[in-house]
C-alpha positions as CSV (number, residue, x, y, z in Angstrom):
1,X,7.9,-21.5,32.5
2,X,9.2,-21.0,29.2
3,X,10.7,-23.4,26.5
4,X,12.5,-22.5,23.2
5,X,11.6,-25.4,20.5
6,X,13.9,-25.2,17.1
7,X,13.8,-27.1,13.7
8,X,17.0,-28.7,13.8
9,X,17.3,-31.9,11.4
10,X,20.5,-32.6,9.2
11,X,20.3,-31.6,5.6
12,X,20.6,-34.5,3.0
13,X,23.9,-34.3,1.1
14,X,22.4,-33.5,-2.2
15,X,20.3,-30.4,-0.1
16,X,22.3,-26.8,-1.0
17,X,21.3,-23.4,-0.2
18,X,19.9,-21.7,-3.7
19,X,19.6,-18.0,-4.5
20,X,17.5,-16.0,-6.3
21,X,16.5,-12.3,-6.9
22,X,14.1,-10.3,-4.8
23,X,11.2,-8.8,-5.7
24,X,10.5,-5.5,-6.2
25,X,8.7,-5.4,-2.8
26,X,11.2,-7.7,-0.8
27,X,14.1,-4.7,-2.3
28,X,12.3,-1.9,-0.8
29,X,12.1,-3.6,2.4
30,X,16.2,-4.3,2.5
31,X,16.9,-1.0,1.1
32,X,15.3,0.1,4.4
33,X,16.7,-2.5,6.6
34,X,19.9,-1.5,4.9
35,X,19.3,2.4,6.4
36,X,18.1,1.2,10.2
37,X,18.6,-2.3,10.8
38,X,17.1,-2.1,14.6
39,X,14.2,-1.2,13.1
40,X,11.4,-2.4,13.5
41,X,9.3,-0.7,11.0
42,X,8.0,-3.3,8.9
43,X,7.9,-5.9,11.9
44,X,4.2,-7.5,10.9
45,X,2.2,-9.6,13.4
46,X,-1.2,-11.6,14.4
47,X,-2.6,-12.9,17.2
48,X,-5.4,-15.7,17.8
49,X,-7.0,-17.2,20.9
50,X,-7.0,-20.9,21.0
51,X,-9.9,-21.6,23.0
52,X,-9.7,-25.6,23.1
53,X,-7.5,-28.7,24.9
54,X,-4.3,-28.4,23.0
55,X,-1.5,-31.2,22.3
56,X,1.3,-29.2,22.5
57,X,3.5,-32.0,21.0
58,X,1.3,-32.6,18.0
59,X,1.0,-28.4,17.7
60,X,4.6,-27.9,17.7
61,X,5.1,-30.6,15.0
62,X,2.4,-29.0,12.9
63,X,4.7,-25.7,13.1
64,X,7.5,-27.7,11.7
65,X,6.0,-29.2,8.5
66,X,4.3,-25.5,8.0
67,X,8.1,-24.1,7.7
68,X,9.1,-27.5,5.9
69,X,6.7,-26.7,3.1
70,X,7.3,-22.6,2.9
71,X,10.8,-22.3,1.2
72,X,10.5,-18.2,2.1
73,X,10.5,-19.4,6.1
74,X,13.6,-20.8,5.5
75,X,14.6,-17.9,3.7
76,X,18.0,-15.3,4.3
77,X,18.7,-12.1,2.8
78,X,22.2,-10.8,2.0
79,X,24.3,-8.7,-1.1
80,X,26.2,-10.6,-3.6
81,X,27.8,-8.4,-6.5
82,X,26.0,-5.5,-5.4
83,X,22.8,-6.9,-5.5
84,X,20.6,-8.0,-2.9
85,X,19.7,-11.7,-3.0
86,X,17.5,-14.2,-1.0
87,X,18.6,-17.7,-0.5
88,X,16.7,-20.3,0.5
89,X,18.3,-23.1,2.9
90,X,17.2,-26.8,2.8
91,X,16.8,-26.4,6.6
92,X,16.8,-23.8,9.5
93,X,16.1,-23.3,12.9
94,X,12.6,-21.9,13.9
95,X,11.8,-19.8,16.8
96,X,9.0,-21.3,18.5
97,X,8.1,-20.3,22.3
98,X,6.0,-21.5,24.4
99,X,5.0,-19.3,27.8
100,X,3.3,-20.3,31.0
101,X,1.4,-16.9,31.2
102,X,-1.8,-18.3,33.5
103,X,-0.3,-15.8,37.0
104,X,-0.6,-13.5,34.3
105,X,-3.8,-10.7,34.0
106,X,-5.1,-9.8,30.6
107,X,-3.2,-6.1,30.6
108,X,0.3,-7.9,31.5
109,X,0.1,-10.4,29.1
110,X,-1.1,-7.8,26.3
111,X,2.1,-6.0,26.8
112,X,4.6,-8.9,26.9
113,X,2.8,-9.8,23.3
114,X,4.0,-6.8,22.1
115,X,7.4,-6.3,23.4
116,X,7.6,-10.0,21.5
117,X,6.3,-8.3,18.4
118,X,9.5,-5.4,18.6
119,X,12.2,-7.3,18.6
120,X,14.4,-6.8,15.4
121,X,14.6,-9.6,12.7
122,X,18.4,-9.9,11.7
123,X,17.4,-11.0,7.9
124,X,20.9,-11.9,6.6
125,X,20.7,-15.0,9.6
126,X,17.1,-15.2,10.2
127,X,14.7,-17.0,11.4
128,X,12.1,-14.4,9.7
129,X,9.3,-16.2,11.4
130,X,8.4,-16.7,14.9
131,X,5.8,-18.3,16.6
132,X,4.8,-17.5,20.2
133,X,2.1,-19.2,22.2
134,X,1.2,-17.8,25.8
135,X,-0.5,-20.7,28.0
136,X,-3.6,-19.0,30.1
137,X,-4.7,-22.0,30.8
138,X,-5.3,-26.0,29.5
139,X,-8.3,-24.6,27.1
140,X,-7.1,-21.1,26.3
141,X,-4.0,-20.2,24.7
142,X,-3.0,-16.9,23.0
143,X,-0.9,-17.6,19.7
144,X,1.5,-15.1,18.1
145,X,2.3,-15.5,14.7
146,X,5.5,-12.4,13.8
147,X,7.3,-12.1,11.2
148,X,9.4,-9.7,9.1
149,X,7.6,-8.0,6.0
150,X,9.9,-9.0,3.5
151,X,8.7,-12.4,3.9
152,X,5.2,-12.7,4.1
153,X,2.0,-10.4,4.1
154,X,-1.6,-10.8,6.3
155,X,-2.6,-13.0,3.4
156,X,0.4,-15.3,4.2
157,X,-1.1,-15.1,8.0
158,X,-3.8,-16.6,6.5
159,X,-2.8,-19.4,4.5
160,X,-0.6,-20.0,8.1
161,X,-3.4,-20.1,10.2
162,X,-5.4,-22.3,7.9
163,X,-3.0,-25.1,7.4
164,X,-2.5,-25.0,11.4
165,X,-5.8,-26.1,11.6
166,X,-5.6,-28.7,9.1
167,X,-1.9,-30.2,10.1
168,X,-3.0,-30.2,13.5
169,X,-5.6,-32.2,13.0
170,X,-4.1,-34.7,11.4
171,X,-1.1,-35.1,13.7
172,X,-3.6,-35.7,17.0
173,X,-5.1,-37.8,14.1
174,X,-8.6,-37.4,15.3
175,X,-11.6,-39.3,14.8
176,X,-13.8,-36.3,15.1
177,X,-16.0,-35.8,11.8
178,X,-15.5,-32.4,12.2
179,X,-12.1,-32.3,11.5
180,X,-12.1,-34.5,9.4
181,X,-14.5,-32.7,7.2
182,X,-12.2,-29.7,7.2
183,X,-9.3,-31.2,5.6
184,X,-11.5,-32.8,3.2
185,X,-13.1,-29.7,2.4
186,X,-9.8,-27.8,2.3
187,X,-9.4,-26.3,-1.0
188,X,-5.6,-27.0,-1.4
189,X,-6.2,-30.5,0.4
190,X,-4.9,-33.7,-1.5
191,X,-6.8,-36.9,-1.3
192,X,-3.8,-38.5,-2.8
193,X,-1.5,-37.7,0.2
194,X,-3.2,-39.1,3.3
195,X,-5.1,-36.8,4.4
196,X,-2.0,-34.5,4.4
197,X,-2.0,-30.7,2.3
198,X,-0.8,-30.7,-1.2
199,X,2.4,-29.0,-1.9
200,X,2.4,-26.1,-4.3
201,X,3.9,-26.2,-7.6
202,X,5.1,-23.0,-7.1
203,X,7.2,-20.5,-4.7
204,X,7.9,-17.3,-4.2
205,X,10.8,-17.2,-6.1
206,X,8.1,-18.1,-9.3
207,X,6.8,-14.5,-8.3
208,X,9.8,-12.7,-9.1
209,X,10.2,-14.3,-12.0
210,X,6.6,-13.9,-13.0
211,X,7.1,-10.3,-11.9
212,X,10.0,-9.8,-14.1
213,X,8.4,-10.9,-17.4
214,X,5.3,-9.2,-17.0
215,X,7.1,-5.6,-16.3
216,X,9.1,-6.2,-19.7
217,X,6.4,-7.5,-21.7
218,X,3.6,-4.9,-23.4
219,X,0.8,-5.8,-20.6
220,X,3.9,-3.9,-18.1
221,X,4.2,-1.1,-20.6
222,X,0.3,-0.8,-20.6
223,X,-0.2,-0.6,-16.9
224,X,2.8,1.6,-16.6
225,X,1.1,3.6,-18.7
226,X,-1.9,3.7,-17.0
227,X,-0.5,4.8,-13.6
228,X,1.3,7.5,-14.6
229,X,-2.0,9.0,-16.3
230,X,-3.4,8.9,-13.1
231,X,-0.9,10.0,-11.3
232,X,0.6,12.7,-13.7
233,X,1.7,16.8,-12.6
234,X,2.3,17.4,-9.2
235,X,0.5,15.3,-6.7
236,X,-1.7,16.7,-3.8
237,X,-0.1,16.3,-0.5
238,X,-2.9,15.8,2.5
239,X,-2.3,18.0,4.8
240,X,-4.2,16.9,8.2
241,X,-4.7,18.8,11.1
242,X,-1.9,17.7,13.4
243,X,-1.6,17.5,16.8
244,X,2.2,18.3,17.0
245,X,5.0,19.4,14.7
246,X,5.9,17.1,11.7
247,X,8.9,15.6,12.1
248,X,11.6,16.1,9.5
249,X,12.1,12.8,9.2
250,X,9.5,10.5,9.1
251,X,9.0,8.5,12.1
252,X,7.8,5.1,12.9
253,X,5.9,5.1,15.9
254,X,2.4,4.0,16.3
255,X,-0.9,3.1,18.3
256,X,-4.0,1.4,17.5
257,X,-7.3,2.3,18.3
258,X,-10.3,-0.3,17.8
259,X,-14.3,-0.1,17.4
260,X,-16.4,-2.3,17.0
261,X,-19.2,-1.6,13.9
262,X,-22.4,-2.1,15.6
263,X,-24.8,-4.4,14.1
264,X,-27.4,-1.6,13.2
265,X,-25.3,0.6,10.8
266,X,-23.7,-3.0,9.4
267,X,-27.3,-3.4,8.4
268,X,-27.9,-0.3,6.9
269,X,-24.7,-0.8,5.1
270,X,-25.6,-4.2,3.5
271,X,-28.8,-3.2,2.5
272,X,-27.1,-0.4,0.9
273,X,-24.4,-2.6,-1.0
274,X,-27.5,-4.6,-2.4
275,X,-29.6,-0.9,-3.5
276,X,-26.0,0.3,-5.0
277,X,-25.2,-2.8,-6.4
278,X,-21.7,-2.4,-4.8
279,X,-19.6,-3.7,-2.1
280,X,-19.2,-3.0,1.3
281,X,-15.6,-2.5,0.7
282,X,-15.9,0.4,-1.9
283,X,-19.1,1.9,0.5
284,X,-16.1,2.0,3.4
285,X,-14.0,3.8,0.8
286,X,-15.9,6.4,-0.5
287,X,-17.2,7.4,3.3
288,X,-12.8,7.0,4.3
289,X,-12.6,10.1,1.3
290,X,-15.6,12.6,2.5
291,X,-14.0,11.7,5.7
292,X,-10.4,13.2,5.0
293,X,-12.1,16.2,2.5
294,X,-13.8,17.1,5.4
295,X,-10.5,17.2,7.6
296,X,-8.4,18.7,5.2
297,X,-10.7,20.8,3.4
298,X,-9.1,19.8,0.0
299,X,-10.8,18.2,-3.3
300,X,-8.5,16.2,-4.6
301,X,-7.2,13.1,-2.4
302,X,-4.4,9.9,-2.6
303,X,-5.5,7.8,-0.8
304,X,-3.5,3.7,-0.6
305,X,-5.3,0.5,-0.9
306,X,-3.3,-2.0,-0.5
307,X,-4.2,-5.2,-2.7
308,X,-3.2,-9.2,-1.9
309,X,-1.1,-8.8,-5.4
310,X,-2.0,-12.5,-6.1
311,X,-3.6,-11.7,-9.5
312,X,-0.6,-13.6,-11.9
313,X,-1.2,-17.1,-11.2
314,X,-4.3,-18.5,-9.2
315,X,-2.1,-20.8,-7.4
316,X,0.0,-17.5,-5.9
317,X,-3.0,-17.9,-3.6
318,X,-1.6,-20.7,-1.4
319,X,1.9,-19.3,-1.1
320,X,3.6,-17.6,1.7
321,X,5.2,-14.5,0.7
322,X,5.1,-10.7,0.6
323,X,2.6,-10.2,-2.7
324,X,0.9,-7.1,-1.5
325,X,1.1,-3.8,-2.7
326,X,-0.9,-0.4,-2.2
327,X,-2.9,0.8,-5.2
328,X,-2.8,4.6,-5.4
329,X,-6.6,5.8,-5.8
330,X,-7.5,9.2,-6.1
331,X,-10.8,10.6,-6.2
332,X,-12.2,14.2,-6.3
333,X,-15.2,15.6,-4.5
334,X,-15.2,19.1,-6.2
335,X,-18.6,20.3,-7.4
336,X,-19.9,18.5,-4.7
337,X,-21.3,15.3,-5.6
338,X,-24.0,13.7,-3.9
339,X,-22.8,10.6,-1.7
340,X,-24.2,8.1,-4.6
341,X,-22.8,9.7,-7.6
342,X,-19.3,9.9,-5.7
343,X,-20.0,6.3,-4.6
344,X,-20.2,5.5,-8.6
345,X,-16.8,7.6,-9.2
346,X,-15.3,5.0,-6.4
347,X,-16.9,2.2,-7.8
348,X,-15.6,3.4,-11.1
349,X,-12.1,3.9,-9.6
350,X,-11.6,0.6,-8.0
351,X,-12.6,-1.6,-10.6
352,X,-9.7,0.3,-12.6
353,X,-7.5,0.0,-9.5
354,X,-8.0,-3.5,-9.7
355,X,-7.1,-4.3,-13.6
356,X,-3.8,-2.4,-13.3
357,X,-3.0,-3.6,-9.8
358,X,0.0,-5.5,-10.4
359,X,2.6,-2.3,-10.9
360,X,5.3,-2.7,-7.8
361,X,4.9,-0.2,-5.5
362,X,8.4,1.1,-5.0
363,X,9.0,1.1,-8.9
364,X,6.2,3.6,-9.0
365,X,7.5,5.4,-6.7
366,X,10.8,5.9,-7.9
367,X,9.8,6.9,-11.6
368,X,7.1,9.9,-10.2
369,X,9.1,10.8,-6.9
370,X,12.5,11.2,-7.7
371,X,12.7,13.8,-4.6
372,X,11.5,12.6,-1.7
373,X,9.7,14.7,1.2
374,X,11.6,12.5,4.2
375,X,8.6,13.8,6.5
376,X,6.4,12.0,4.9
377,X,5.1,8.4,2.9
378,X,5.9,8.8,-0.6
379,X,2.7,9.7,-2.8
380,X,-0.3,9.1,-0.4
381,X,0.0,9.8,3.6
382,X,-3.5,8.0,4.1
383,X,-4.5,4.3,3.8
384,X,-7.5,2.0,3.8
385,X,-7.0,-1.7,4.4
386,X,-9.3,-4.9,4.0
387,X,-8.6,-7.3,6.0
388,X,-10.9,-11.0,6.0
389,X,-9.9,-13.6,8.6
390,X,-10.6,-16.8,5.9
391,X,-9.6,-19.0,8.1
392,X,-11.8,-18.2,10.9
393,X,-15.2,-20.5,9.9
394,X,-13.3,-23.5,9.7
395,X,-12.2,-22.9,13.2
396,X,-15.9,-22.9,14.6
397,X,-15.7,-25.8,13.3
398,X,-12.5,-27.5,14.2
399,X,-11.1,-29.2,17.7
400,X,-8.5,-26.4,17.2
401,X,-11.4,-23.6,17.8
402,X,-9.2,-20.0,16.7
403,X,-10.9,-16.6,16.8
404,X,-8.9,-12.7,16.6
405,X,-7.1,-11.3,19.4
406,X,-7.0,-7.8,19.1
407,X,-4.8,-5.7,21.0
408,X,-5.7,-1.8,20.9
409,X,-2.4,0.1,22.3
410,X,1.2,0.6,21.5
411,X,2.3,-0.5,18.7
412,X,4.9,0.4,16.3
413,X,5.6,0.5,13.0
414,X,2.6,3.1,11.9
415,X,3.7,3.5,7.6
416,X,1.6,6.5,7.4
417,X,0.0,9.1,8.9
418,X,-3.3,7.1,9.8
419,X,-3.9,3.7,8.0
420,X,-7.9,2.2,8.9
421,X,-7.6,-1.6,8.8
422,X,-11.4,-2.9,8.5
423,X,-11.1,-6.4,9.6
424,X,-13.8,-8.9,8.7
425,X,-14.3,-11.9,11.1
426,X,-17.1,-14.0,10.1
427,X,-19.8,-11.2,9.9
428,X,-18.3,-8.9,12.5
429,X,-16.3,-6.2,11.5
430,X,-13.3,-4.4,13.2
431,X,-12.2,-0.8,12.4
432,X,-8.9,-0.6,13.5
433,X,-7.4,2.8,13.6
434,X,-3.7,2.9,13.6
435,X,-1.6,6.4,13.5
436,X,0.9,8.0,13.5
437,X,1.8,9.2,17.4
438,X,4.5,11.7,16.5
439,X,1.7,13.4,15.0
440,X,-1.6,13.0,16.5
441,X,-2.8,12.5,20.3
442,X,-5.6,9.6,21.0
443,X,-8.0,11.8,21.8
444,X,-8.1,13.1,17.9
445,X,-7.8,9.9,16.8
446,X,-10.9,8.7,18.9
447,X,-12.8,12.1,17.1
448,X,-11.9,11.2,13.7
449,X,-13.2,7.5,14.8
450,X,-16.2,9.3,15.6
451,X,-16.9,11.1,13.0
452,X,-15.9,8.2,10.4
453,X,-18.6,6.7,12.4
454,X,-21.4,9.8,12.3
455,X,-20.5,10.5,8.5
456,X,-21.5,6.4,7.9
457,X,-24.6,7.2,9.6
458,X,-25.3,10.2,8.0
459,X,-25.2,9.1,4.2
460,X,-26.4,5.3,5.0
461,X,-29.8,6.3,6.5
């Protein structure tokens, strides 16, 4: 059984549809939906097991006010003058599904997940959201959150997941004292609205126009400057051992592969992010380098980080919306350094990374590349991304108990040549391997998993 829920109310008469300008982010992304608009590159996606009695009435409603207070849910995308614009509508539809999946086995219902996640968004009519929940059974539920990239980020995920939790509860209006105690403790939680989540001051659309400013004003010129220091003279192009030829044209199509970091080298690791005085972040890093020097056999390496790009305004933090951006880093292991002193140089690198982290992407990209290789990404073919599920120890402690679904297998939309998405879920941590299969089979993958692995072992003993 299967029902299709929308948001349909009537707009008050004084409710019009506004526009504004993209960033530089959201452009990129409709430049590209522009080019293939089937595609379903930049299709972005999460998935959570519910495991917990669930009022489907009171979870659908919660949906509703989450899209009621997100102005970029309700958001379309089209051209006026030339230009590409966003406007905002006072209401839409949502798409929100609900499956009997419980004749289903786990391998069946993994691949009807992601056919949901490949269907095309249509961003000039929208809905750029969609919400999918596949009933197993009364007390387990698989939830799919999808969405197109030019509207929200895995941070947005976040900020989704977490007011789920806290909207929920308050529409089965619960007595329980846990639940209670997580929407008081709820850091954007208002005391002054009934137990109800304070609306931000703020939108997206503040973003752009925060954006704007601070690429005219002299701290833009500043970290403008900085990049292209880093980034000056021709750039090194990492060229991996493939397993088949490179395409002309870049290609799209990916697969995951995940391990799980056991609990004896997550040890070693924290005991060597307290020695080092360092996090386990820039540790992962500086191993994810030695690892692709060792492949490649080159010294100089671009490698992407991308950051949550919520460092203007504090209260960014609660809004839905696609902030992130990859951070260029590039390191050097000529003259061989010893693990630690190349760990400093990382160290070094990041914090730099970090203070100069608000420079858009594509802008970048534009001013140093005005030639672009089409077989490849544009300026780094490698990526590294942190991922921290923030909304998962509320959760444990919630009627509305959440925790990852992770799907290893097809998947597409694979950016790069081989992005590794560490992904931190209370103190467990996934390495999620996604690549590029036009280019490499799973059994190379599952060796460069391997030795990511061994190389970890090696330098944290």
């Amino acid at each position: 059984m299967q029902s299709n829920s929308s948001l349909e109310r009537q707009p008050q008469l004084t409710e019009e549809a506004k526009s504004f300008p993209l960033s530089y982010g959201q452009q990129a992304m409709w430049f590209l939906d522009q080019i293939a608009p089937q595609s379903i590159a930049y299709n972005i996606y999460t998935t959570v097991q519910i495991s917990s009695e669930l009022d489907l009435e009171a979870w659908h409603r919660a949906w509703l006010q989450i899209v009621e207070r997100h102005p970029i849910l309700r958001t379309t995308y089209t051209q006026h003058e030339d230009q590409p614009i966003q406007v905002i509508h006072p209401y839409q539809e949502i798409d929100i599904k609900i499956t009997d999946a419980s004749a289903w086995n786990l391998d069946y219902l993994k691949k009807q997940i992601l056919v949901e996640t490949e269907r095309p968004y249509n961003l000039e009519t929208g809905p750029v959201l969609r919400v999918h929940l596949f009933t197993r059974s009364s007390a387990e539920h698989i939830q799919l959150l999808a969405m197109h990239h030019i509207a929200g980020d895995m941070w947005s995920f976040d900020i989704l997941l977490n007011e789920l939790q806290i909207l929920y509860a308050t529409e089965v209006k619960t007595s329980s004292q846990a639940d209670l105690q997580i929407i008081e403790n709820s850091d954007i939680y208002n005391s002054q609205t009934d137990n109800s989540l304070s609306l931000s001051k703020l939108s997206y659309t503040d973003y752009v126009s925060w954006q704007t400013e601070m690429l005219s004003s002299s701290q833009g010129e500043q970290i403008s400057a900085y990049w292209h220091k880093q980034l000056i003279g021709e750039l090194p192009v990492l060229d991996l051992p493939v397993d088949k030829l490179r395409p002309n044209v870049q290609t799209y199509s990916g697969n995951t592969h995940i391990i799980k970091l056991d609990e004896e080298l997550l040890s070693r690791l924290r005991k060597l992010s307290e020695s080092e005085k360092t996090s386990l972040y820039r540790i992962f890093l500086a191993a994810f380098f030695i690892l692709f020097y060792r492949l490649s056999g080159q010294e100089d390496i671009l490698v992407g980080c991308p950051v949550v790009g919520r460092s203007g305004n504090k209260e960014f933090e609660s809004i839905v919306g696609y902030f992130t951006d990859p951070v260029v880093l590039r390191a050097n292991l000529g003259e061989n350094p010893t693990f630690r002193d190349f760990l400093a140089q990382i160290r070094r690198t990041v914090s730099e990374g970090k203070k100069h982290e608000d420079y858009p992407f594509p802008l970048l990209v534009k001013q140093l590349i005005p030639e672009r290789d089409s077989s490849r990404s544009p300026l780094f073919q490698v990526s590294l991304t942190w991922q921290e599920h923030r909304w998962y120890d509320n959760s444990q402690k919630s009627s509305l108990v959440m925790s990852p679904f992770l799907i290893e297998g097809h998947q597409r939309g694979s950016a790069f040549d081989i992005d590794l998405a560490i992904i931190k879920t209370g103190s467990e941590f996934n390495f999620c391997w996604q690549y590029n299969t036009d280019l490499f089979n799973i059994s190379t993958v599952e060796r460069i998993a391997g030795n990511y692995q061994t190389l970890a072992r090696k330098y944290f003993n």
